[in-house]
N, C-alpha and C positions, 0 to 999 in steps of 0.2 A: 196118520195125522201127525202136522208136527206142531210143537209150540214154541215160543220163543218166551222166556221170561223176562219181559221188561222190567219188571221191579228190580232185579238182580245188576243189570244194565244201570240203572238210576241211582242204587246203590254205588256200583262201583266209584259214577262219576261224582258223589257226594265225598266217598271216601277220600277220591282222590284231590278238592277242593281243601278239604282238612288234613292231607296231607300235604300239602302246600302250606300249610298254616297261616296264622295272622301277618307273619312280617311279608311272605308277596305281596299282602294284600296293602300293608302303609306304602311298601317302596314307589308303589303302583299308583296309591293316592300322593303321596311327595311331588313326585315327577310332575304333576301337574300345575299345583301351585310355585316350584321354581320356572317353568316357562313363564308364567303370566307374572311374575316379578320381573325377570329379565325382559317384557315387554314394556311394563309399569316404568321403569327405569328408565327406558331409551325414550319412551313418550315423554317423562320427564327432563332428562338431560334435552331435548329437543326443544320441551317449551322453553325450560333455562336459557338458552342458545338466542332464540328467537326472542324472550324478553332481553337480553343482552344486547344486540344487535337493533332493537328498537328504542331502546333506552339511548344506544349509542348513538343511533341516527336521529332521533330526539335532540340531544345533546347538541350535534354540529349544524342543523337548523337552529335551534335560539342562536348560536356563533354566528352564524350567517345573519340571521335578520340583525342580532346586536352592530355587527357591522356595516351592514346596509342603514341600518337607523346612526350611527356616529359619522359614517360619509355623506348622509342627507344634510346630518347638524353641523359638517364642518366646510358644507360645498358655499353657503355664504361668507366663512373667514376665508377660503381661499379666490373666493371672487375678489375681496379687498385687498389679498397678497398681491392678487395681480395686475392689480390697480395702481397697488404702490410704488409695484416693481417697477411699470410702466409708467410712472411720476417722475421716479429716479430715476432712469434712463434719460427720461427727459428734461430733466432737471441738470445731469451731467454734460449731455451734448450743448446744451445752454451755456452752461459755466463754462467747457472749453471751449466755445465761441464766443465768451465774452474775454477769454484767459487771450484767444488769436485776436482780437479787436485790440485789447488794451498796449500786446505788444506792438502792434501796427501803428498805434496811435503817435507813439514819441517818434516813431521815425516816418508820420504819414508829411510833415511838413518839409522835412529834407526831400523826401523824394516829387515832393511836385515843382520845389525850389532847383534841385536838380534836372528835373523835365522843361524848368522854364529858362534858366541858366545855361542849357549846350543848347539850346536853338539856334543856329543860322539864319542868316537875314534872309527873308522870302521862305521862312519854313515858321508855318504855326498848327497848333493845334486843336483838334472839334471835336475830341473824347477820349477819356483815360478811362480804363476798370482794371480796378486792383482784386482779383481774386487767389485770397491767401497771398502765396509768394508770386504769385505772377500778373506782369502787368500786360496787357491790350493798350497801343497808342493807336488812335486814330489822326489823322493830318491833310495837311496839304501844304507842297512843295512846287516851285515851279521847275525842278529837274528834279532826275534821279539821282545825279551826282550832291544834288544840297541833301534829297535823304540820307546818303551814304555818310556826308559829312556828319549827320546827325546820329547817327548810328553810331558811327566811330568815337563822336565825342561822348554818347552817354554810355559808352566801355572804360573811356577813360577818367570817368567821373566816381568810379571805385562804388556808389550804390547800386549798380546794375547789371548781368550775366546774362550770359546766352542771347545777347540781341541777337534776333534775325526778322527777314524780310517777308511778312504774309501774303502782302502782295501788294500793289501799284495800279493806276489804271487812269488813264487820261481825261481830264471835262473839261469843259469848255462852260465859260460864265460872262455873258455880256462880250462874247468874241472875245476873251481872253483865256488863253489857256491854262493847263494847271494839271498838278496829278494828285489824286489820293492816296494816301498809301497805308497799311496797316503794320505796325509793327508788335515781337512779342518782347518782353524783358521780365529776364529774373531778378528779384529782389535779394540782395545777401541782408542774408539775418543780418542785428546788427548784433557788434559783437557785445559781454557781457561786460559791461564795468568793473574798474578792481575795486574791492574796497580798502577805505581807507584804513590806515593801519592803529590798533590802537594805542592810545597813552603812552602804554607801557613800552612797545615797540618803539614807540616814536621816539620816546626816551632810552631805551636803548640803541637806536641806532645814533642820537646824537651824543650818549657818552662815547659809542664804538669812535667816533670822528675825533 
């Protein structure tokens, strides 16, 4: 018969647990509270992260709506900006067409005295338009050769350029004949006045003499 002694067996491996002593046994227990710290940690640094980035995104929404709410409040002064704007625009094209009317005006009586003064006998006229510097004649002549005369003379009359001939075209009124004719002419500016000199000037050029 054989026996095996297990008490002897159960002894050994007690011995051998206490010959390991107490410190395997903390190193053992250690080990496990620093992984569950270094987990602790990172779930931390994570939620920090995430409250950081919400906070942040937070942040540039109120920016945004702040913004969206000062472009709502400022969309009626800019309606009126461009109201204004568009006043003075229209305010300005006005004045420089009152600025081309006024200079037109001092010299609108020379030039119809001039349109009426080169006429040739058997040449008259049935509409002028003065737009800006250029005129439109409308007429009637009983030849072509009394237009031409007409033509030539309002060159020669110094307020007028660039005559030419738009065109001509024969009628007949009560059996008598006749042409129409359209002519165009440039206006010369007129030139600018000197002025006159002052006092002192005047007084000095009549000691200079």
């Amino acid at each position: 018969m054989i026996r095996i002694n297990l008490l002897k067996v159960e002894k050994k491996e007690a011995e051998a647990k206490s010959a390991r002593g107490p410190e395997a046994e903390l190193k053992i227990k250690k080990k496990v509270p620093k992984g569950n710290l270094l987990i602790f940690f990172a779930i931390l640094v994570l939620a920090v992260f995430a409250f950081l980035q919400k906070r942040a995104l937070d942040t540039e929404r109120g920016l945004l709506k702040t913004a969206q709410e000062e472009k709502k409040s400022l969309e009626p002064a800019l309606a009126k900006l461009n109201l204004v704007e568009q006043q003075k625009s229209f305010l300005e094209r006005k004045i420089s067409l009152i600025n081309r009317l006024k200079a037109l005006q001092g010299n609108a009586v020379r030039i119809m005295e001039g349109l009426s003064a080169t006429l040739p006998e058997w040449v008259w006229l049935t509409e002028v338009t003065l737009t800006q510097q250029n005129l439109q004649i409308k007429g009637k002549a009983l030849s072509n050769i009394l237009i031409s005369d007409y033509m030539r003379n309002l060159g020669s009359e110094g307020l007028f350029q660039n005559i030419g001939l738009l065109g001509s075209a024969q009628k007949s009124q009560q059996g008598s004949l006749f042409l129409e004719f359209t002519l165009s002419a440039g206006v010369v500016p007129p030139q600018e006045t000197t002025l006159e000199k002052k006092p002192a000037e005047q007084a000095k050029t009549k000691g200079a003499r």
